[in-house]
ZAVEX-749022 format. One record per atom (N, C-alpha, C): residue in one letter; x, y, z. Coordinates in steps of 0.2 Angstrom, whole numbers, plus 5000, padded with zeros to 4 digits. Layout:
aXYZ;...
! end
This chain:
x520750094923;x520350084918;x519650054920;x519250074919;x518450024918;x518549964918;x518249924920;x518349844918;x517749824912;x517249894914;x516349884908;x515949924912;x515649954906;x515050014909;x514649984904;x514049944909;x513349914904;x512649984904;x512550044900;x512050074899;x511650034899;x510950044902;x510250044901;x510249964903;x510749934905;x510649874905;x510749814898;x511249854891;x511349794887;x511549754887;x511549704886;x511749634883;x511649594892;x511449634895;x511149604902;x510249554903;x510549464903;x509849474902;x509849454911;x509149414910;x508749444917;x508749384919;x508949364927;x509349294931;x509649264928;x510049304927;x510749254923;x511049234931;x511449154928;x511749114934;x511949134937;x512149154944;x512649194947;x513449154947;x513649204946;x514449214947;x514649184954;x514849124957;x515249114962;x515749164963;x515549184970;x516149254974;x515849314974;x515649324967;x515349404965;x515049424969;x514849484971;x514449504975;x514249564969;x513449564971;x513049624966;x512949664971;x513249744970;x512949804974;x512249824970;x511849834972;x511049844970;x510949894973;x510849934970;x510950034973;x510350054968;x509650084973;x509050124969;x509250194970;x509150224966;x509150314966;x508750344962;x508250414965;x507850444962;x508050504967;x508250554960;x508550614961;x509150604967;x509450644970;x509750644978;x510450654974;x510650664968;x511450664964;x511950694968;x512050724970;x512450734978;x512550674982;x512150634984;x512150584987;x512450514983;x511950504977;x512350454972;x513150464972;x513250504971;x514050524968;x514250514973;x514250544977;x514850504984;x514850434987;x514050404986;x514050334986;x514550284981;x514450314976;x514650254971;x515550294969;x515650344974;x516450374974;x516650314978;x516250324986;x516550284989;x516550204987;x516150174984;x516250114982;x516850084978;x517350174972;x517650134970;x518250114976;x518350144981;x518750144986;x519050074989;x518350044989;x518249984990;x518549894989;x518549864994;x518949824989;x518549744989;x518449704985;x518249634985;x518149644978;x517749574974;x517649554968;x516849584968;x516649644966;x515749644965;x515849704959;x515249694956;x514749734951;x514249804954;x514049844951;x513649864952;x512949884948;x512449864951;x511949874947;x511449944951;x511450014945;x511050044949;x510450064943;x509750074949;x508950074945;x508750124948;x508950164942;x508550244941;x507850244943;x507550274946;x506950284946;x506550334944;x506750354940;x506350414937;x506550464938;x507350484941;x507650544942;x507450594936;x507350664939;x507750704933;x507850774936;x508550774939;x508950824940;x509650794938;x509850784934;x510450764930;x510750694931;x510250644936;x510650584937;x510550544932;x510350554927;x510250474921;x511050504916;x511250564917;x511650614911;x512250574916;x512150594923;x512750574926;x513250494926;x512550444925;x512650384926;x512950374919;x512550384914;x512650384908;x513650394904;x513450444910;x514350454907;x514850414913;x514750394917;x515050364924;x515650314921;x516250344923;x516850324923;x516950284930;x516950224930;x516950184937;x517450134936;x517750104941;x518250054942;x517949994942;x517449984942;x517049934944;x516349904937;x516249864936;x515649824931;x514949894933;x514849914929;x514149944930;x513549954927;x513049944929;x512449914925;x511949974928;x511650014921;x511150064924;x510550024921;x509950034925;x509449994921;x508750094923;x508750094920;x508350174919;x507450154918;x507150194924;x506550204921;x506250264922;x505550264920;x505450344920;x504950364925;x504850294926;x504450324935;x504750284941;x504250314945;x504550274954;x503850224955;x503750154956;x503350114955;x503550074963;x504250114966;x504250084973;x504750054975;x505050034981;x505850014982;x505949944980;x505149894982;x505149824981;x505149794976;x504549844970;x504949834962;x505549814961;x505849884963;x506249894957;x506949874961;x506949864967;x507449814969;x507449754967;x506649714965;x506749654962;x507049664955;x506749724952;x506949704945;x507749724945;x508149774951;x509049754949;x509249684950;x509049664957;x509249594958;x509049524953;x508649544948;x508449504941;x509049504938;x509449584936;x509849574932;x510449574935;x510549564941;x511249534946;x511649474942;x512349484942;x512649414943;x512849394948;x513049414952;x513249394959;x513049334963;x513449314965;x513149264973;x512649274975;x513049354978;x512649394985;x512549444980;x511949474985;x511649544983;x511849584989;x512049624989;x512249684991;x511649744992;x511149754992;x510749794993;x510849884998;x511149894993;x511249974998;x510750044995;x510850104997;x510450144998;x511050194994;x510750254989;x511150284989;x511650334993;x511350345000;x511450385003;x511950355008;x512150305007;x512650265010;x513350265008;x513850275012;x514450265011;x515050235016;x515450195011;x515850145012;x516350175018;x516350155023;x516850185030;x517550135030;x517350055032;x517650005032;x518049995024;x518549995021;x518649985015;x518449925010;x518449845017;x518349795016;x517649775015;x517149825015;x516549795019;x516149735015;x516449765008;x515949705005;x516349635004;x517049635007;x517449575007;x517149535012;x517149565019;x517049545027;x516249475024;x515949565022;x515149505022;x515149465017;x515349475011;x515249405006;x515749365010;x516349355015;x516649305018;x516149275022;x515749305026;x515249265033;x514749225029;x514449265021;x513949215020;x514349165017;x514949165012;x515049125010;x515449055017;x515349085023;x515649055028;x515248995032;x514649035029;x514048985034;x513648985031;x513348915026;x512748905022;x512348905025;x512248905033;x511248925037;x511248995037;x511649035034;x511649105035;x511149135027;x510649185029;x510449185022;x510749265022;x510549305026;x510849375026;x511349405030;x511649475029;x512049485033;x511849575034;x512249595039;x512249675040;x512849705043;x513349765040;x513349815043;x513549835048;x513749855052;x513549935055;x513649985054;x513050015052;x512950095052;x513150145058;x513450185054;x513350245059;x513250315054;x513350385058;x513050415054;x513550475053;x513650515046;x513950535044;x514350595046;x515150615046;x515350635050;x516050635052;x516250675057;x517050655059;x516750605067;x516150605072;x516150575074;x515950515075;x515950465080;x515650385078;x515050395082;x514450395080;x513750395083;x513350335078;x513050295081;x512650235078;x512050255078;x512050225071;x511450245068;x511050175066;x511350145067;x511050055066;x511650005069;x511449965074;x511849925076;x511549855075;x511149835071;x510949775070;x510149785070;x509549745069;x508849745068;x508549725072;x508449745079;x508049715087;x507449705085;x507049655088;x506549655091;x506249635096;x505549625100;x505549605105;x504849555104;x504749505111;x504449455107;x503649465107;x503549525107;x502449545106;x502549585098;x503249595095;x503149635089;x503549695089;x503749705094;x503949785090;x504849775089;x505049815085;x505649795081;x505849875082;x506749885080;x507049955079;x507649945077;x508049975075;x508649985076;x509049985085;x509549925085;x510049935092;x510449985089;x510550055097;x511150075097;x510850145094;x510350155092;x510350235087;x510250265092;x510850325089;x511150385095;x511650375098;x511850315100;x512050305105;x512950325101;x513450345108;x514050325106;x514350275105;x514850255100;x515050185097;x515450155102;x515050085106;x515450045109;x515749985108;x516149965111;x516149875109;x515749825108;x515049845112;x514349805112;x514149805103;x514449865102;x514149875094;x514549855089;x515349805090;x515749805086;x515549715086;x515349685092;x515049615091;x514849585081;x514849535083;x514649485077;x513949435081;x513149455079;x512749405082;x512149395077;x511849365080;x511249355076;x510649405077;x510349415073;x509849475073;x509149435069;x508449475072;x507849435069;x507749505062;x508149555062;x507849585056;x508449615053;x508449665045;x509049735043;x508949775039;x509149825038;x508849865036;x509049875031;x508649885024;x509149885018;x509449935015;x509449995021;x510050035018;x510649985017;x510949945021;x511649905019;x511349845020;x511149785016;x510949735018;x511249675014;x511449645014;x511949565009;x511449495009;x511249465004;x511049415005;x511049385000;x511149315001;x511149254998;x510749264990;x511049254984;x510549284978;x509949214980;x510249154979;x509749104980;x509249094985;x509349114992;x508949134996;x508449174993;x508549254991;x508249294989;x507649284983;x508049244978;x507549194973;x506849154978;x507149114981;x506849054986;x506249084986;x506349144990;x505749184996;x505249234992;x505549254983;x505149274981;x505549354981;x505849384984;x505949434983;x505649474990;x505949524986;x505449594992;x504549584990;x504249594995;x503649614994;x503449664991;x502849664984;x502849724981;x502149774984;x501949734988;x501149764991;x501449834996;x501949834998;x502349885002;x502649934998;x502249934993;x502749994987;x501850044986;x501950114987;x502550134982;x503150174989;x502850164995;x503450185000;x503550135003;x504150115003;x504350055003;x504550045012;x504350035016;x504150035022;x504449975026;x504749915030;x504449885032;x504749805028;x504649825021;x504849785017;x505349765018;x505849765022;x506549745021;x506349695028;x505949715033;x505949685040;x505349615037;x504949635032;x504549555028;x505149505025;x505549545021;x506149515018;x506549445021;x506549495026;x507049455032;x506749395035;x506049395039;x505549365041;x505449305038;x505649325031;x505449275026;x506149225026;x506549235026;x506949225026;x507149165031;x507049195038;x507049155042;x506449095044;x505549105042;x505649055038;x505649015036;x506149035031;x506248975028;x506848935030;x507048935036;x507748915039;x508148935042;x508349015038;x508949025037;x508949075043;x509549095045;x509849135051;x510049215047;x509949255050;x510449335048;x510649345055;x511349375052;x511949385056;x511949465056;x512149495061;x512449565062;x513149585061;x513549605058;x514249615057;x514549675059;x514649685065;x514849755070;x515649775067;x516049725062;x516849735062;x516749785056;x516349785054;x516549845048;x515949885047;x515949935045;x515449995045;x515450015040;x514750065039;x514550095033;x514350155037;x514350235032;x514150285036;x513350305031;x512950325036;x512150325033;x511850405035;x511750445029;x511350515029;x510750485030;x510550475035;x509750445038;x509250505035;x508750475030;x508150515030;x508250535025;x508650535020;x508650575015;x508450545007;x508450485007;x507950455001;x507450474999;x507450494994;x506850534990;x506350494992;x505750534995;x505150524996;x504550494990;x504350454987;x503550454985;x503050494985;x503150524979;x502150554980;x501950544984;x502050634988;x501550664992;x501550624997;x501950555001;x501650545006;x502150555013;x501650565019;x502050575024;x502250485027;x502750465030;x503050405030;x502750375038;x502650445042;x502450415048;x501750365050;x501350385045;x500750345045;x500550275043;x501050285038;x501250215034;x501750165036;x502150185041;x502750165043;x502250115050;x501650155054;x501250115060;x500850085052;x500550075050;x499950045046;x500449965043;x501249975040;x501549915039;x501649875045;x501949925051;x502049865055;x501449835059;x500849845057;x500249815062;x500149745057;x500449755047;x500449695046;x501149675045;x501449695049;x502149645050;x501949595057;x501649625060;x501449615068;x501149545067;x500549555061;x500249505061;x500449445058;x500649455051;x501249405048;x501649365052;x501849395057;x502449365059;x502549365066;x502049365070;x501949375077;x502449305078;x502249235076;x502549195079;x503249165078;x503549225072;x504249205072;x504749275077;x504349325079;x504449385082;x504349335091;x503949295093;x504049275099;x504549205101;x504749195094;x505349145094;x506049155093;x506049225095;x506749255095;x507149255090;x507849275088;x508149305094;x507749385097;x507549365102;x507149425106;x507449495110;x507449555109;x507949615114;x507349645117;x507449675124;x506949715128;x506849765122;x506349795127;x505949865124;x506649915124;x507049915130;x507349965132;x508149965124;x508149895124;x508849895117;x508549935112;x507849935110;x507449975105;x507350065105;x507550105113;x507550155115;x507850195108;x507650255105;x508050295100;x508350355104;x508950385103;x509250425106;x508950475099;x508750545104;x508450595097;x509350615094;x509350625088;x509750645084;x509850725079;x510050755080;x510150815077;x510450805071;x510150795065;x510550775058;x510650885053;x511250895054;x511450945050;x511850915042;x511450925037;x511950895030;x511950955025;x511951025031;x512051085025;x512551055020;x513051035022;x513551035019;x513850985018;x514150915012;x513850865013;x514350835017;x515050905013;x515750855015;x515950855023;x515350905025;x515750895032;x514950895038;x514450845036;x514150825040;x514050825048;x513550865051;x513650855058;x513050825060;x513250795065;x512750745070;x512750735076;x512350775081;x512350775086;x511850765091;x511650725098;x511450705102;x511150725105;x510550765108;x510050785112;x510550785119;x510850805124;x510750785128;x510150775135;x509650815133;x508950795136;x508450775133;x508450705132;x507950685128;x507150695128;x507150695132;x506350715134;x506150795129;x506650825132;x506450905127;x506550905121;x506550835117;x506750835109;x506050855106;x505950885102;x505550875095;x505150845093;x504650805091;x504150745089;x504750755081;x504750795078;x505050775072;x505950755071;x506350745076;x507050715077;x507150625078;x506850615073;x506550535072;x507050525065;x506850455064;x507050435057;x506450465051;x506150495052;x505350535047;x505550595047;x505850635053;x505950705051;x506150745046;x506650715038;x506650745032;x505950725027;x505650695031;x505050675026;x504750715023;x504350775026;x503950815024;x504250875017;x504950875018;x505350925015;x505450885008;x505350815008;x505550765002;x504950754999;x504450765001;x503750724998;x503650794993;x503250774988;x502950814983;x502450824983;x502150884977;x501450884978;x500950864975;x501250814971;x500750754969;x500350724973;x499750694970;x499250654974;x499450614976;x499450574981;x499750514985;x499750464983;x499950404979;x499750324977;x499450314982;x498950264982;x498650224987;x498550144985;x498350084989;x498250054989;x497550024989;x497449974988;x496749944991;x496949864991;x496349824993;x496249754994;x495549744993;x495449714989;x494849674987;x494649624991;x493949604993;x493749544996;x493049534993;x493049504988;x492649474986;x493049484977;x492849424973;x493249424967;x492749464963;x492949544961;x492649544956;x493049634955;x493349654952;x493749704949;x493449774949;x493949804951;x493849864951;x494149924944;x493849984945;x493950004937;x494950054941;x495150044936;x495950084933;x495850124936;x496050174940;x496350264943;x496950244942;x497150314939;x497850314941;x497950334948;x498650314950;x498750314958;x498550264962;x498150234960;x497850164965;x497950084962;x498250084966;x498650014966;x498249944968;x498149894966;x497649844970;x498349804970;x498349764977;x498849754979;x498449674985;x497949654983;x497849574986;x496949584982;x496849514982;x496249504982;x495849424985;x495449444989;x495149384993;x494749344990;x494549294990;x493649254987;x493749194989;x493349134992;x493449084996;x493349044987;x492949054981;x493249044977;x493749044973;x494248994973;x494848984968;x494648994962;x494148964960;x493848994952;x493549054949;x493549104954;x493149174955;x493949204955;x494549194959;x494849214963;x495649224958;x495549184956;x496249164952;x496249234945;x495649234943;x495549284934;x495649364937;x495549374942;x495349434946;x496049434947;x496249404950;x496949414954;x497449444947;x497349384942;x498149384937;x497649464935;x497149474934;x496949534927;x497249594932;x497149604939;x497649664943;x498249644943;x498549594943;x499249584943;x499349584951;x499049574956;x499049564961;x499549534967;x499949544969;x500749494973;x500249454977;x499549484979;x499249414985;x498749384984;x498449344984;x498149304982;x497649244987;x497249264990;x497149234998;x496349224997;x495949165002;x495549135001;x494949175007;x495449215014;x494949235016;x495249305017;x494549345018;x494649415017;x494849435023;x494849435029;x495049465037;x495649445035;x496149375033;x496849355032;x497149425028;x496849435022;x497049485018;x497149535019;x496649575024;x496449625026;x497149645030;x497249585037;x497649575043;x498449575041;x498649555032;x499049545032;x499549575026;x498849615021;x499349635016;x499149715015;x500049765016;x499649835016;x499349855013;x498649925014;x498549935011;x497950015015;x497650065010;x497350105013;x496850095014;x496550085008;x495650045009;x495649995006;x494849945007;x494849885006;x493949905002;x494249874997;x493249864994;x493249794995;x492649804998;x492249734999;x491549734995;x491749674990;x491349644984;x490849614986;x491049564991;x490549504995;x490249515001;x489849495004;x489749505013;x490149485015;x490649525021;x491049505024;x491149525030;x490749535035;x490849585041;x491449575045;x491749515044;x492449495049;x492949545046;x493149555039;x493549595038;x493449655036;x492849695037;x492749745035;x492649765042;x492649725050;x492649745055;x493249745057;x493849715055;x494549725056;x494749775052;x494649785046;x494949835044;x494649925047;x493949915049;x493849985054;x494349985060;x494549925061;x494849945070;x495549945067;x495749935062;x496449955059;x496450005055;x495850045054;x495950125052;x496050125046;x495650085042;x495650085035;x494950095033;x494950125026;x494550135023;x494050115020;x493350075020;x493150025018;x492550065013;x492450015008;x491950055002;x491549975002;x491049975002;x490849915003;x490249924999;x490249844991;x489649844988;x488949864990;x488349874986;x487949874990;x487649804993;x488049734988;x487749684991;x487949664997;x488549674996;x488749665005;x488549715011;x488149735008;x487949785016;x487449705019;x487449695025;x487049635025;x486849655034;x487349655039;x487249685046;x487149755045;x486749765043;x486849855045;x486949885050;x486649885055;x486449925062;x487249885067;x487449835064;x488249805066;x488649855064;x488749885057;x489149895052;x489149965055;x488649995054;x488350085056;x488850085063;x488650025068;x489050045074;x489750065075;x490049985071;x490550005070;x490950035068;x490850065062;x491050125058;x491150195064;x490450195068;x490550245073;x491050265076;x491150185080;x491650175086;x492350165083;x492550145078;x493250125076;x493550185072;x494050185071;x494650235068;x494550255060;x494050205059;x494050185049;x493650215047;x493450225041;x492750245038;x492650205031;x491750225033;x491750175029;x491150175025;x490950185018;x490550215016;x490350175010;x489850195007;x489650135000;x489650144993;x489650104988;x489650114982;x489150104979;x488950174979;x488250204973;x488650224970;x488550214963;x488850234957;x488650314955;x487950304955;x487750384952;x487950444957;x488250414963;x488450494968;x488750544963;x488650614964;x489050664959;x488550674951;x488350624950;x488250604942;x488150674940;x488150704936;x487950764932;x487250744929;x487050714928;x486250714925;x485850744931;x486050704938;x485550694944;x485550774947;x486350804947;x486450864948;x485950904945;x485850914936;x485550944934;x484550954936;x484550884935;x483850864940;x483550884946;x484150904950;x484250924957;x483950994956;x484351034954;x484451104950;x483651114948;x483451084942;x482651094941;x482251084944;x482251044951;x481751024955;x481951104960;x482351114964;x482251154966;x482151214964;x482051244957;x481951304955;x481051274952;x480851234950;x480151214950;x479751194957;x479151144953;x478751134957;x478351054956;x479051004958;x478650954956;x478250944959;x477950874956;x477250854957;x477150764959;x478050724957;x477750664959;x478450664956;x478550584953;x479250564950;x479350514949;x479350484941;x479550434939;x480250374936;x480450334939;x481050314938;x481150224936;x481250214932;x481450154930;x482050144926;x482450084930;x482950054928;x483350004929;x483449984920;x483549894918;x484249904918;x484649834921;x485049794920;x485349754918;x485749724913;x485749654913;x485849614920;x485649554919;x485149504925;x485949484927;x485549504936;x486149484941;x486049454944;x486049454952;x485649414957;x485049414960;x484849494963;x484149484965;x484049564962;x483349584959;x483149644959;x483249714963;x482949674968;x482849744973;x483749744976;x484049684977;x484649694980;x485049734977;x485249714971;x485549744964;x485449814964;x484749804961;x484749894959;x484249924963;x483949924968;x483549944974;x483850004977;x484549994978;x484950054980;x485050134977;x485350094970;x485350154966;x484750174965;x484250164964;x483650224963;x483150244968;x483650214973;x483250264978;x483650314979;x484350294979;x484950334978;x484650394974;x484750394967;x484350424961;x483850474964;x483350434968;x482750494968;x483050534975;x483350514980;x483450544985;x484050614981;x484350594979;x485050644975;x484450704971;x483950674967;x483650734964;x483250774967;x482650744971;x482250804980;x482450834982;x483350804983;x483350814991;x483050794996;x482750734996;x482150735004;x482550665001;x482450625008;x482350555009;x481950525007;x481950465003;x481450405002;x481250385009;x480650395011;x480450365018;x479850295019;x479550275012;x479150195014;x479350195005;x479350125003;x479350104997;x478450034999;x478050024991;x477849984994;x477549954987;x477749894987;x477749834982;x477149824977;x477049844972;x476349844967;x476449774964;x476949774962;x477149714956;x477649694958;x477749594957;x478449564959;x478549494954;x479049504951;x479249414947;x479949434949;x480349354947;x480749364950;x481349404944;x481149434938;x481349474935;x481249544935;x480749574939;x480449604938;x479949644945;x480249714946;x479849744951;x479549794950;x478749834952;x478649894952;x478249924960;x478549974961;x478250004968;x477850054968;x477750084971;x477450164972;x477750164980;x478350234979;x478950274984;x478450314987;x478750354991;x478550414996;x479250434997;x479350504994;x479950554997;x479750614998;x479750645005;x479650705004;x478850725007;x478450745003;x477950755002;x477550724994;x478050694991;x478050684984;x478150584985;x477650594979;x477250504979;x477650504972;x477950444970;x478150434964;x477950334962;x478350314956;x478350264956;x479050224954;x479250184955;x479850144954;x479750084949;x480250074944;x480250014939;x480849974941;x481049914943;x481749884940;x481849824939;x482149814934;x482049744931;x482749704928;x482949664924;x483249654919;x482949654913;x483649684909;x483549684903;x484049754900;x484049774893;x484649804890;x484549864896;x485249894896;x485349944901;x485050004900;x484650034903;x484250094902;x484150124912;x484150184913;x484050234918;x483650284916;x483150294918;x482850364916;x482250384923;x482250444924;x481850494929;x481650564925;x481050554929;x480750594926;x480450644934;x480450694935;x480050744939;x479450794937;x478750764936;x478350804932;x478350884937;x478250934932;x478251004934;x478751024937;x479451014937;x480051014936;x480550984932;x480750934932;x481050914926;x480650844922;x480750854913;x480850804911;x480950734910;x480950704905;x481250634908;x482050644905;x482350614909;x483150624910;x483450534909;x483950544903;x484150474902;x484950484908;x484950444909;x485650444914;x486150374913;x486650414908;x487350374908;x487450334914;x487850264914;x488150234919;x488950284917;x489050284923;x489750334924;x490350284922;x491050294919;x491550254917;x491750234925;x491650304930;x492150254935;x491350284941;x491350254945;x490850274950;x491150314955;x490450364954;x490650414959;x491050424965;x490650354970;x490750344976;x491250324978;x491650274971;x492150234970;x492850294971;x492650354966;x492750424966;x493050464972;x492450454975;x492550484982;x492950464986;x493150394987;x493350324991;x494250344990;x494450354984;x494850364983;x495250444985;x494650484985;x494850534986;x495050534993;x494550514999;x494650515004;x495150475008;x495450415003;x496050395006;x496950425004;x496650504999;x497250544997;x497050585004;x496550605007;x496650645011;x496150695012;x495650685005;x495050705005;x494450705011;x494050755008;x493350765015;x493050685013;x492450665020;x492050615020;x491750595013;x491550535011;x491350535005;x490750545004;x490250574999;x489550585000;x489250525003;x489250445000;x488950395002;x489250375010;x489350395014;x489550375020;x489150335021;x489150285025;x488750245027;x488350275033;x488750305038;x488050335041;x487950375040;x487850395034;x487450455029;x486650405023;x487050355023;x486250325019;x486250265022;x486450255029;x486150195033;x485350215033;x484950245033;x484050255032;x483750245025;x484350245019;x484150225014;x484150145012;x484650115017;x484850065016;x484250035022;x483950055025;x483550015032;x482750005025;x482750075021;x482150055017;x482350005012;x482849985010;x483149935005;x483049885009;x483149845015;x483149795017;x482249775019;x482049835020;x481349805018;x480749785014;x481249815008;x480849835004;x480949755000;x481749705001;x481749655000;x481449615002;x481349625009;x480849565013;x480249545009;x480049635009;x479249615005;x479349585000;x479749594994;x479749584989;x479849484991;x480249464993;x480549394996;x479849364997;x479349385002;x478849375004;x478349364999;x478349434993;x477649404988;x478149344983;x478649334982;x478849284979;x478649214981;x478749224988;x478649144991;x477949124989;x477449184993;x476849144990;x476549144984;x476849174978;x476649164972;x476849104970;x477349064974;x477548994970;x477048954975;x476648944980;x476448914983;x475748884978;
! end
């Protein structure tokens, strides 16, 4: 008989006290119901005092109908949502609703070998109070013993792996030691620990990556030691965890460990430390046509394997074709507009008073004072930079990130241009009217007519400096409607609310107005078009573009070495303006 099946989570509220002894299984699953089912078969099999808590993630190939009706030997808590927001979520929000000691962290695609297993490990932690986690061993599913995880190596410059994959099951692999990382297919830790340190990291969501080796990191720390547990085994269908939106895991798996690297270089050079050579992967031939009778077999010439017989090789076949979630990081405090799919996941400002409103209104996990730290330490795909910042907009190009940088932070130019060149990242700027549909149309009647000149003014409410401000966009503006570059601007009129010039683009002499005051844009192209009033866009073009090209899109219109010569005319055009200011106060 059932001891209790809690649906959706009833009368379960959130960090209730843990239950001395209890161990909570915390098992995510999104789709895989093949997998589920003989996970949580093999769990009734099992023997020690634990619960189980599993968090649906938005399945819908019949696992919410399944759970729903789940006849289990065992306490069971479904907590249901309707989408996948990431592993470090939503593993925190099981472990919210845990009663347990221990948490038990397994995957669903894992199954109970050893029958004791969850006895052994809630004995070690309840054995050794400086113990914070424990693990497993993994092998891989099967009539034979091939190791699929023998504990969490690393070595002491950073690089980390599974001991033991591929390899046949030896004695080496059946040890009890200490380990600097583990993997949360099977992973047991202390509930209170787990509290302590915050949880899983959510900035590694919506593919959860890595996060289990922050987890651990964190962990140690904070004091505590993790142990490796070779007496008893779990068997592990490596690689078949439903993937996240459209993403390939290879990219993302090097971009987390560069800030794992960083984070924790110096608890990584403080051991416990294994050669490069513990970390070697033996390639693996995974066959799961068939679940119940699994085959797994070994290369024997490794060199002639495949780039895809990795731990990523079922990635491509699991990812969808939705657009990718991505990431960003802010560095400077000032908010960017909602997309669906893009996630702000840190934000920098050396002010605490800028820094803190910015942060709580994203709901942000990071919170940091300087932007390079940000940049170096919390994942993500691109970084907007609100502020002048060239330290971490220079780390972020040499870490292959994406960078969309204000106009007010263009500041080194001919620095920025370079490096954008030479580094792996790209990095382009935010004009708002890129794309605009009004300037399109503009576009369209200048080339079918015959202008003559062009006039353009535009107020906004008062910010920092005129020309800096809005100097961009309406050079932007006139350049998007010609087609020709703006090539001299030259200063008629200056207060410090207030500028007017006469442009040169093209062959074509116009004039420029910008000021503060209620928002207005308008261009006019006499003997082509009209005067043209021109909405401020809900999300900006270029902002637009930024996103697209960190899904996988082409370059962005605004690249920076695509208007580095609009911007050399904007930096002089401020001088002059800087210039008549000075001596008009004189």
């Amino acid at each position: 008989m059932p001891r209790r099946h809690d649906p959706i989570g009833e009368g379960r509220s959130v960090n209730p006290t843990p239950l001395p002894g209890l161990v909570s299984v915390v098992m995510l699953v999104r789709n895989r119901l093949e997998y589920t089912r003989r996970a949580l078969a093999s769990l009734a099999r099992a023997s020690g005092d634990f619960e189980i808590v599993v968090v649906d993630n938005g399945s819908d190939d019949g696992t919410a109908e399944y759970l729903a009706a789940l006849d289990h030997p065992r306490p069971v808590t479904v907590l249901r949502h309707d989408d996948d927001r990431g592993g470090s979520e939503r593993r925190n929000v099981g472990a919210a609703a845990a009663r347990g000691e221990f948490l038990f962290f397994l995957d669903n695609d894992v199954l109970v070998d050893d029958l004791d297993v969850v006895e052994v490990l809630a004995a070690e932690l309840a054995a050794d109070p400086g113990l914070g986690a424990v693990s497993p061993l993994l092998l891989y599913p099967g009539d034979g013993a091939v190791v699929q995880c023998a504990g969490g190596a690393s070595t002491a410059d950073g690089r980390i792996g599974p001991i033991g994959r591929g390899r046949p099951l030896g004695a080496e692999h059946r040890e009890h030691r200490e380990q600097s990382w583990a993997p949360t297919a099977a992973l047991m830790v202390r509930h209170s620990s787990f509290r302590r340190v915050g949880g899983f990291d959510t900035a590694f969501d919506p593919v959860s990556l890595c996060e289990d080796v922050d987890l651990c990191c964190r962990l140690r720390a904070d004091g505590e030691r993790l142990r490796y547990v070779g007496s008893v085994a779990m068997r592990h269908f490596e690689g078949t965890t439903f993937n996240h939106v459209g993403h390939d895991k290879l990219p993302i798996w090097k971009r987390h460990m560069r800030v794992i690297r960083s984070r924790w270089a110096g608890l990584f050079a403080a051991g416990p430390a294994h050669t490069a050579a513990d970390l070697e992967w033996a390639p693996v031939v995974k066959d799961y046509a068939d679940l119940d009778r699994p085959r797994v077999s070994v290369l024997a010439d490794p060199d002639s394997a495949p780039a895809d017989l990795s731990f990523f090789a079922s990635d491509r076949v699991l990812a969808t074709a939705e657009p990718a979630d991505v990431r960003v990081v802010l560095v400077g405090a000032d908010p960017v507009p909602a997309v669906r799919g893009v996630r702000v996941v840190g934000v920098a400002d050396p002010d605490v008073r800028a820094l803190l409103p910015v942060a709580r209104a994203h709901g942000v996990p990071w919170a940091l004072r300087d932007g390079t730290r940000l940049v170096e330490t919390v994942p993500a795909e691109g970084v907007v930079v609100r502020a002048p910042d060239t330290a971490a907009v220079l780390t972020a190009l040499r870490r292959g990130l994406h960078v969309l940088l204000d106009k007010r932070a263009v500041d080194d130019l001919a620095g920025l241009v370079e490096a954008a060149r030479q580094a792996p990242g790209r990095c382009s700027v935010d004009l708002p009217w890129a794309h605009h549909p009004g300037l399109v149309e503009v576009a369209k009647a200048v080339a079918e007519g015959r202008p003559e000149g062009f006039s353009l003014h535009l107020d906004r409410p008062e910010g920092r400096d005129v020309v800096t401000d809005l100097g961009p966009d309406a050079l932007d503006a006139v350049e998007r409607a010609l087609g020709v570059p703006v090539t001299d601007v030259r200063t008629v009129e200056a207060t410090p609310s207030r500028v007017r010039a006469v442009a040169v683009a093209g062959g074509l002499t116009g004039t420029i107005g910008l000021g503060w005051g209620e928002p207005r844009f308008e261009l006019s192209v006499p003997g082509a078009a009209p005067v043209t009033d021109l909405a401020a866009p809900a999300v900006s073009g270029a902002y637009a573009d930024f996103v697209g090209a960190l899904r996988g899109g082409p370059a962005p219109l605004t690249d920076l070495d695509a208007v580095a010569g609009l911007f050399d005319v904007v930096l002089e055009w401020r001088a002059e303006v800087a210039a008549l200011l000075w001596f008009a106060r004189l």
